[in-house]
PADOKE-654703 format. One line per field, with one value per residue (C-alpha): residue in one letter; x, y, z; residue number from 1. Coordinates in steps of 0.1 Angstrom, whole numbers. Example, Ala and Ser with C-alpha at 12.3 -4.5 7.8 and 13.67 -1.06 7.14 Angstrom:
% residues 2
rest <- a,s
X <- 123,137
Y <- -45,-11
Z <- 78,71
nr <- 1,2
END
This chain:
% residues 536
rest <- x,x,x,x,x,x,x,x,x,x,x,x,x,x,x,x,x,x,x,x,x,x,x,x,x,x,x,x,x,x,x,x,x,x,x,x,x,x,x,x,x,x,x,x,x,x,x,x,x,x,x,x,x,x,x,x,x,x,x,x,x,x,x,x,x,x,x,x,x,x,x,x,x,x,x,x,x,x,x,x,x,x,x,x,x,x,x,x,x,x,x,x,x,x,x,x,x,x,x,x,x,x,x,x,x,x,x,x,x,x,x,x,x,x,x,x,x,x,x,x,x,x,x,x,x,x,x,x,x,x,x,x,x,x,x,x,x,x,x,x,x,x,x,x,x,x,x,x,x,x,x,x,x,x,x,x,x,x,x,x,x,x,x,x,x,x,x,x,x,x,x,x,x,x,x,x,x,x,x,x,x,x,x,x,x,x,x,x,x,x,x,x,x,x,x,x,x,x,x,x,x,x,x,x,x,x,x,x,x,x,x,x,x,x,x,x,x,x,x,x,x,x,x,x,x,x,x,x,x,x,x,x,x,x,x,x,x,x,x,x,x,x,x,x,x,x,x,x,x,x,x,x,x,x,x,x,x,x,x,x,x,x,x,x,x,x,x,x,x,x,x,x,x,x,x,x,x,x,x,x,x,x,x,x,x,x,x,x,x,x,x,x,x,x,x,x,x,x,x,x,x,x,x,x,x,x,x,x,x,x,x,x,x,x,x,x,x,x,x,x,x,x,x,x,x,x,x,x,x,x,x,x,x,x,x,x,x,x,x,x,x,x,x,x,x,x,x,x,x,x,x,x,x,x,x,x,x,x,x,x,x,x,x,x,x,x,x,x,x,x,x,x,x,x,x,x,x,x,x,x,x,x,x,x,x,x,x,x,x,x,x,x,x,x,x,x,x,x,x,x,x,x,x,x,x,x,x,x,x,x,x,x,x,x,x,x,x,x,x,x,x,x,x,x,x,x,x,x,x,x,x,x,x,x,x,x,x,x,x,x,x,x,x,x,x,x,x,x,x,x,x,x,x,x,x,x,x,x,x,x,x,x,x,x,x,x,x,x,x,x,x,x,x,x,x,x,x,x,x,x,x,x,x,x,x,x,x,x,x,x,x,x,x,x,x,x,x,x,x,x,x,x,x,x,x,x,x,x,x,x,x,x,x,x,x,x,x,x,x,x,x,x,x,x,x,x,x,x,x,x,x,x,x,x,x,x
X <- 34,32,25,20,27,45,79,69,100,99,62,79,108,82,83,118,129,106,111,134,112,105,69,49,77,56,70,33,24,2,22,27,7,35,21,14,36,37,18,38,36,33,-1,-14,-26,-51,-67,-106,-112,-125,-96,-74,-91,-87,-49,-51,-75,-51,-22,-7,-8,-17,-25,8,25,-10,-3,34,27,4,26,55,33,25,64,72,42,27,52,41,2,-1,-34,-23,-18,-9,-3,-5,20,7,-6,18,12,-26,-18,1,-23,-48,-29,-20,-59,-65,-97,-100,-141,-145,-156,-126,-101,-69,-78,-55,-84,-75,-99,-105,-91,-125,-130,-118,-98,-85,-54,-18,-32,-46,-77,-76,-98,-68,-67,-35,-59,-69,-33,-39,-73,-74,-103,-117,-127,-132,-158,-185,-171,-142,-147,-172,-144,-121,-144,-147,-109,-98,-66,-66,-37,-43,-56,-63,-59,-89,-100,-100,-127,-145,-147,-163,-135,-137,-162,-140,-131,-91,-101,-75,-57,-55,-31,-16,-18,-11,-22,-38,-31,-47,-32,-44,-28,-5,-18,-52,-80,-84,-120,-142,-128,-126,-102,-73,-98,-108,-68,-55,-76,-72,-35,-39,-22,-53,-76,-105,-108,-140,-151,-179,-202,-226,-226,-205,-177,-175,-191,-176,-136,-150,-156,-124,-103,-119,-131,-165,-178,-210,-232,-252,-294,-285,-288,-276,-242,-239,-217,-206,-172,-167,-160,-198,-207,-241,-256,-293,-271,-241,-233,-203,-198,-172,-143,-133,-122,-149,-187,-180,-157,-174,-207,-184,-174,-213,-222,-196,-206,-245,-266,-282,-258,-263,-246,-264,-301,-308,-295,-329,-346,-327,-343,-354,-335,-299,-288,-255,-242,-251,-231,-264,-279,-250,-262,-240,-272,-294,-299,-321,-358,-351,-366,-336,-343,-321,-326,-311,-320,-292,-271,-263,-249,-223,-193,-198,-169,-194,-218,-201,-187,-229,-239,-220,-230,-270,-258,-244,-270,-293,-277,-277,-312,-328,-352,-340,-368,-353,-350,-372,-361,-367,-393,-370,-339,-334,-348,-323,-289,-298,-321,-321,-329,-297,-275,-301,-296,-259,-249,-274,-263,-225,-225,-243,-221,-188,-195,-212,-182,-155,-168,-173,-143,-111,-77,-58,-79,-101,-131,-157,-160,-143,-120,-114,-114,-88,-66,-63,-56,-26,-16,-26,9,2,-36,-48,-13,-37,-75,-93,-114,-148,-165,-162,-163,-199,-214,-200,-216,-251,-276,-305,-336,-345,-380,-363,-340,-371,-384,-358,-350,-385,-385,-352,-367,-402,-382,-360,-379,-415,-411,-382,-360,-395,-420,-399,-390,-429,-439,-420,-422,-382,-356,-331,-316,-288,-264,-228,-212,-193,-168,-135,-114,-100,-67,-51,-53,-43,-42,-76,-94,-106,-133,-164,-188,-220,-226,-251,-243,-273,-306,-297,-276,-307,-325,-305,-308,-281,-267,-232,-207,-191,-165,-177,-150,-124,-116,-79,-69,-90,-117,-154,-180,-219,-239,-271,-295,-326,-348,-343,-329,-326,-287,-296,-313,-287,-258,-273,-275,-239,-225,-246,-231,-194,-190,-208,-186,-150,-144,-118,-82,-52,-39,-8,4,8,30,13,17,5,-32,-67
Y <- -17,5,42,55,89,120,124,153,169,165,187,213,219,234,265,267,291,318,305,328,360,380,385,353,333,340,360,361,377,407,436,440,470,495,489,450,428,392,364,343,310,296,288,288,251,257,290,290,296,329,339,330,346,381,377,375,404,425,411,395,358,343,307,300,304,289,256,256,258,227,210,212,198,169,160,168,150,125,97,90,90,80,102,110,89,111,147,167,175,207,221,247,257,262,282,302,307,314,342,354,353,373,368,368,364,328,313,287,310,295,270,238,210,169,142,107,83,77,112,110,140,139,150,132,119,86,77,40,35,27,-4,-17,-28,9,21,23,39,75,96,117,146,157,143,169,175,182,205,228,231,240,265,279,286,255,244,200,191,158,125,104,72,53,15,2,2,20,-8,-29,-54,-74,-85,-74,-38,-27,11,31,6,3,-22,14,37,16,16,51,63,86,119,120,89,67,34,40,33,64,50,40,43,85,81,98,129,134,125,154,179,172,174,204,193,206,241,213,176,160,125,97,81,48,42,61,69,101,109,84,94,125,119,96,127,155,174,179,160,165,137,152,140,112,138,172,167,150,116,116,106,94,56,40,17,14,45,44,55,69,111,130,154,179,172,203,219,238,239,273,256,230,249,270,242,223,256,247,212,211,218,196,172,158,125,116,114,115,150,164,160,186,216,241,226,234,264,281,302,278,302,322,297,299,312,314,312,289,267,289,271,244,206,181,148,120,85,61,24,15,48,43,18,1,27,42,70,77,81,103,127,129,136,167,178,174,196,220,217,227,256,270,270,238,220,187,155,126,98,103,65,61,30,9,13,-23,-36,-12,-26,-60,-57,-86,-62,-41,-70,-74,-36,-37,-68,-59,-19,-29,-58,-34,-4,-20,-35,-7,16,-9,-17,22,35,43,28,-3,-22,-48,-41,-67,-72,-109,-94,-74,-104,-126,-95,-98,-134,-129,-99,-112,-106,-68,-69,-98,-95,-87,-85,-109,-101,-120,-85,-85,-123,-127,-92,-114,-149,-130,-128,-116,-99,-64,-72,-88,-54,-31,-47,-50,-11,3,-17,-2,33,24,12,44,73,69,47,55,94,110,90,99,136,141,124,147,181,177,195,171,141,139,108,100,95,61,53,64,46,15,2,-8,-46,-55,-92,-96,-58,-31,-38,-16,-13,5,42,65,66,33,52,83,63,38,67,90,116,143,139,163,151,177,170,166,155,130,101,93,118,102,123,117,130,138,138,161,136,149,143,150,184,195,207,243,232,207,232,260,235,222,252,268,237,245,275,269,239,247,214,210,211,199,165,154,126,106,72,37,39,16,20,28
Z <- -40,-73,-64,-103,-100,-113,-95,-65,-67,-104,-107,-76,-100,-127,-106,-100,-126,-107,-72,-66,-75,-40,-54,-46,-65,-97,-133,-136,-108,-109,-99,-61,-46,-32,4,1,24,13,35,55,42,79,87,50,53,83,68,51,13,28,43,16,-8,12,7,-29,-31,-9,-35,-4,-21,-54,-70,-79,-43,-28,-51,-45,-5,-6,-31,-5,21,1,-4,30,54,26,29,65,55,15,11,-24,-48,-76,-81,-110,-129,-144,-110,-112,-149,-140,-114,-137,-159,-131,-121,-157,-163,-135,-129,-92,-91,-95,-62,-59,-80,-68,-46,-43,-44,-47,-60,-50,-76,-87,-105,-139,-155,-194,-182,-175,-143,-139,-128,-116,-84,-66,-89,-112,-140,-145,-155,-190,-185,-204,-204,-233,-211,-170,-152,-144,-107,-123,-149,-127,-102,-131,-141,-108,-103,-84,-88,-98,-74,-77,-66,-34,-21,-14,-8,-40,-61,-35,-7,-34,-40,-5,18,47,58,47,48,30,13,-25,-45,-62,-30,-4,34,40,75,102,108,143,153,125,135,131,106,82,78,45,13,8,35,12,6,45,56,30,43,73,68,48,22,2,12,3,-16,-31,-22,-31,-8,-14,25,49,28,32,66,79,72,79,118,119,101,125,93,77,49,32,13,-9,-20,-47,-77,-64,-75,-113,-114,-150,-152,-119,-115,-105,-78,-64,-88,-67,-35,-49,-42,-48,-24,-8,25,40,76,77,71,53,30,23,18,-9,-24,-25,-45,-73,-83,-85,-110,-142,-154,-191,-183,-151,-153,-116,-116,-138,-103,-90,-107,-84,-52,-60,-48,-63,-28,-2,23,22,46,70,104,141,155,132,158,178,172,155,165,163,164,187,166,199,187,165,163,196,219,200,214,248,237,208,230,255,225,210,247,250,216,222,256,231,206,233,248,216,216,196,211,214,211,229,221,185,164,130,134,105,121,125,93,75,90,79,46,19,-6,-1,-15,-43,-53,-43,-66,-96,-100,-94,-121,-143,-138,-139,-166,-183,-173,-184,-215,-229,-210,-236,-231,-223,-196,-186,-205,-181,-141,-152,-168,-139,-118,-138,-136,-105,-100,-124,-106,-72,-55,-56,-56,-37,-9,15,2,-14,-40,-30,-36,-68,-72,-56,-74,-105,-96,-85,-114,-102,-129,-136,-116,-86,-84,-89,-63,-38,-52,-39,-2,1,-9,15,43,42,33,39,65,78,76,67,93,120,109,99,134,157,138,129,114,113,128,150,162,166,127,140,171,169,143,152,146,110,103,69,76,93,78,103,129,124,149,139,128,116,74,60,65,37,19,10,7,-9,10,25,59,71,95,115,144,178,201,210,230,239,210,187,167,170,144,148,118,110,87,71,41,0,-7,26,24,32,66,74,64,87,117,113,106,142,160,148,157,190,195,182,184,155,162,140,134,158,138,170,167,177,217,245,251,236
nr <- 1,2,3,4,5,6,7,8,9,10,11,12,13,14,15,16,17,18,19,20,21,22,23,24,25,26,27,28,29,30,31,32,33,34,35,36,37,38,39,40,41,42,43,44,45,46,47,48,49,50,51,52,53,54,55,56,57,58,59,60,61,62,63,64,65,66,67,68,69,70,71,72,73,74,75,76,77,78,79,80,81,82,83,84,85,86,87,88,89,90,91,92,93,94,95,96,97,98,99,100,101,102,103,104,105,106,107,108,109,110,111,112,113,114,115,116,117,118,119,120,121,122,123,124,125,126,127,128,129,130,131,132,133,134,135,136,137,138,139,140,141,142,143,144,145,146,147,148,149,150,151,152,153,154,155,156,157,158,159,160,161,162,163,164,165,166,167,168,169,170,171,172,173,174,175,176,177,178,179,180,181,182,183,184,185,186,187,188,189,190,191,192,193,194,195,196,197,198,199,200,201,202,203,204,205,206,207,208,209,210,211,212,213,214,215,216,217,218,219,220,221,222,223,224,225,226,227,228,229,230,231,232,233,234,235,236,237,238,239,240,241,242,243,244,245,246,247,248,249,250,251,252,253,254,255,256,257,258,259,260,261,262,263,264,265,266,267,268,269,270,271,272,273,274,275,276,277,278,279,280,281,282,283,284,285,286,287,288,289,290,291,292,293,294,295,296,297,298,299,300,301,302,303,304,305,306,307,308,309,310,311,312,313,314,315,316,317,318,319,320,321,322,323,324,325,326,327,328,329,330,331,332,333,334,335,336,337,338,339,340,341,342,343,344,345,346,347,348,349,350,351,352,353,354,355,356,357,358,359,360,361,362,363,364,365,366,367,368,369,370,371,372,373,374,375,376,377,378,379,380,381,382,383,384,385,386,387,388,389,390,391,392,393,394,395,396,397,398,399,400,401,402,403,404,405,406,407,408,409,410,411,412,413,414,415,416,417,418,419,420,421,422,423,424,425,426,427,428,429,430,431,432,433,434,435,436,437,438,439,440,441,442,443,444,445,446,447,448,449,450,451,452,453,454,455,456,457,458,459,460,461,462,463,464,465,466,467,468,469,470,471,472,473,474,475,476,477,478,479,480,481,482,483,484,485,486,487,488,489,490,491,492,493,494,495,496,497,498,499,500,501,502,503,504,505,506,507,508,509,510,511,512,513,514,515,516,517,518,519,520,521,522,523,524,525,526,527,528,529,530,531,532,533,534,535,536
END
């Protein structure tokens, strides 16, 4: 399988001329205080932006040894997972010039972040969607996420696997795996699912072959690797975060959003990328609810008084170790002082797994915004979704060896009007919001919703695709609304996720709550890299 990127040891030898220099292996370095001692690089990989960041203020650290660190770990522990599928090769040279700069107040200055392959950046990476059609593809400038984390101090280390095209080439589940990445694999335990198609963003960080990576969600893909990864991810409202530049799918249900280890990081992160963005309209709805420090609503003890709702009819039930792990968490959540109402349902639970109008709204936006995105995008590629499609057939030994593409082939065959899709667009909104995330949260007085994220990650198939057996992710992402998974436990090794759900714009409520759980919990612990053995 074609893994398009830069030589590692190739973009690791940009720094070796300085490598060598006792001071942070950088020429330029700021000068070393007289009674700084250099960070030991041991342990870099598990440490918080906040953290970090206190090293490089005490001149203890900088961007260019930071970058360098996580570099090495990608060389070193990325063969045996294939989370990224590219790195960049001028990582080190912006950390240089990070460091030249000097300008240490930027919230992310020097942070090693990656990007799932869907985030376009106009530099000599790729941005493909996991997908060999998309090699030639070169954008004329960074996609919004992109250029905010740039101008926040982030360091682009590069990209991640995913499922290609975001899940949306097959019908069945292959989790992970892209014709250009290859098989994605969990940290925890090799031969298991990495789950949904941010896998590469939620395996990385996990890893810690990033201090933090950004993913996309339409449905569960990014709480959803999240839980399976034992890190948090955060889907955003539908609008918060601006989508230009990144790769569509289903645009009604589609956020951008931030992976991290912790709720702090990802909170620091969340506070970088929203805002207005001129080339997604949804975004203008986001006036006066985005919030630029969203660590201001972080609270140890933010769960005292709140009303947390436990949605049982569909969220649980389909994975009695799920179960178990969201048991132990509502114990905890109530300890900590919530009051817990139990069970509290959201009345359209059931119509929402199996909804005729979510194909409608799937197959219309997808034809539309493939097609759309294709058409406009620069470079050498198919420039139509049939395009698309007969690329494949003639490439099919690398991208149909173990997926079919009857994704792509149905959103192609399915015409359906703009008034069908308006319509099928609003039950979808009715069903989810009004009647659904807000009947139940206005009914009992709520907060926030609470459930298991999904069961713990099955094994890889790539002949027949993963099994999946229910989870929490379809009611906000038809309604577009936020919902955080943060770890919760394990069975047999294998991490467990519980996801706080609640209605538009409530990321500062939903942040305090996970945050309050997570440090009451301490759940997270790192990845062990397990081999397949006999057993669950």
């Amino acid at each position: 399988m074609d893994r398009i990127n830069t030589p590692r040891r190739a973009v690791l030898a940009l720094g070796t001329a300085t490598a060598a220099t006792p001071w942070l292996g950088g020429a330029t370095a700021r000068a070393r205080p007289a009674n700084a001692q250099q960070a030991s690089s041991e342990g870099l990989e598990e440490l918080g932006i906040s953290e970090l960041r206190r090293l490089m203020d005490d001149g203890r650290l900088d961007a260019e040894r930071l970058t360098r660190h996580h570099l090495e770990r990608i060389e070193r522990i990325d063969p045996l997972l294939r989370s990224v599928i590219e790195v960049n090769p001028d990582a080190l040279r912006e950390a240089r010039r990070l460091d030249a700069e000097g300008d240490r107040g930027r919230p992310l200055y020097g942070m090693p972040v990656l990007l799932k392959d869907l985030v376009e950046t106009a530099d000599r990476m790729h941005t493909t969607a996991g997908s060999l059609a998309l090699r030639g593809l070169r954008p004329a400038a960074d996609a919004t996420v992109a250029a905010r984390l740039r101008a926040a101090g982030a360091v682009i280390l590069g990209k991640t696997n995913l499922s290609e095209w975001a899940g949306g080439m097959s019908l069945t589940h292959h989790a992970g795996w892209s014709a250009r990445g290859g098989q994605t694999r969990n940290p925890y335990k090799l031969d298991r699912s990495p789950n949904e198609s941010s896998s590469g963003s939620a395996v990385a960080a996990a890893a810690g072959l990033c201090v933090a990576a950004i993913g996309t969600e339409t449905n569960g893909s990014i709480i959803d690797p999240a839980s399976a990864n034992c890190v948090v991810g955060v889907k955003p409202t539908v609008g918060l975060v601006g989508r230009g530049g990144v790769i569509p799918g289903v645009p009604s249900q589609d956020s951008v959003g931030p992976i991290a280890r912790t709720v702090r990081d990802a909170a620091i992160l969340l506070g970088t990328l929203v805002g207005v963005d001129g080339r997604d309209p949804a975004t203008k709805a986001s006036r006066g609810h985005f919030h630029r420090d969203y660590t201001r609503f972080l609270d140890a003890d933010g769960l005292r008084g709140a009303r947390i709702g436990v949605p049982r009819t569909v969220y649980f039930g389909y994975s009695h170790h799920a179960d178990e792990i969201a048991e132990r968490a509502i114990a905890v959540l109530r300890e900590a002082g919530a009051t817990v109402v139990d069970p509290a349902d959201i009345p359209t639970a059931e119509q929402l797994e199996d909804l005729p109008s979510s194909m409608v709204v799937q197959a219309y936006e997808i034809k539309r915004g493939l097609n759309g995105y294709l058409s406009g995008a620069p470079g050498d590629h198919p420039r139509s979704l049939a395009e698309l499609i007969a690329f494949n057939r003639e490439h099919a030994e690398s991208e149909l060896r173990y997926v079919r593409q009857d994704g792509l082939e149905a959103v192609h065959r399915l015409d359906f009007g703009e008034r069908e899709y308006r319509e099928a667009l609003a039950t979808n909104h009715r069903l989810s919001r009004a009647e659904g995330i807000d009947a139940v949260l206005r009914q009992y007085r709520l907060d926030a919703l609470v459930m298991p994220t999904t069961g713990p990650p099955a094994k890889i198939d790539l002949i027949r695709g993963d099994s999946h057996g229910g989870g929490a992710s379809t009611p906000a992402a038809l309604a577009g609304y936020p919902a955080i998974s943060v770890p919760a436990g394990f069975a047999f090794g294998l991490p467990v996720g519980l996801t706080f759900m609640g209605t538009a714009w409530s990321e500062p409520v939903l942040l305090r709550l996970a945050y309050a759980y997570e440090q009451a919990g301490r759940v997270r612990r790192r990845p062990a890299y397990r081999e397949a053995d006999v057993g669950f």
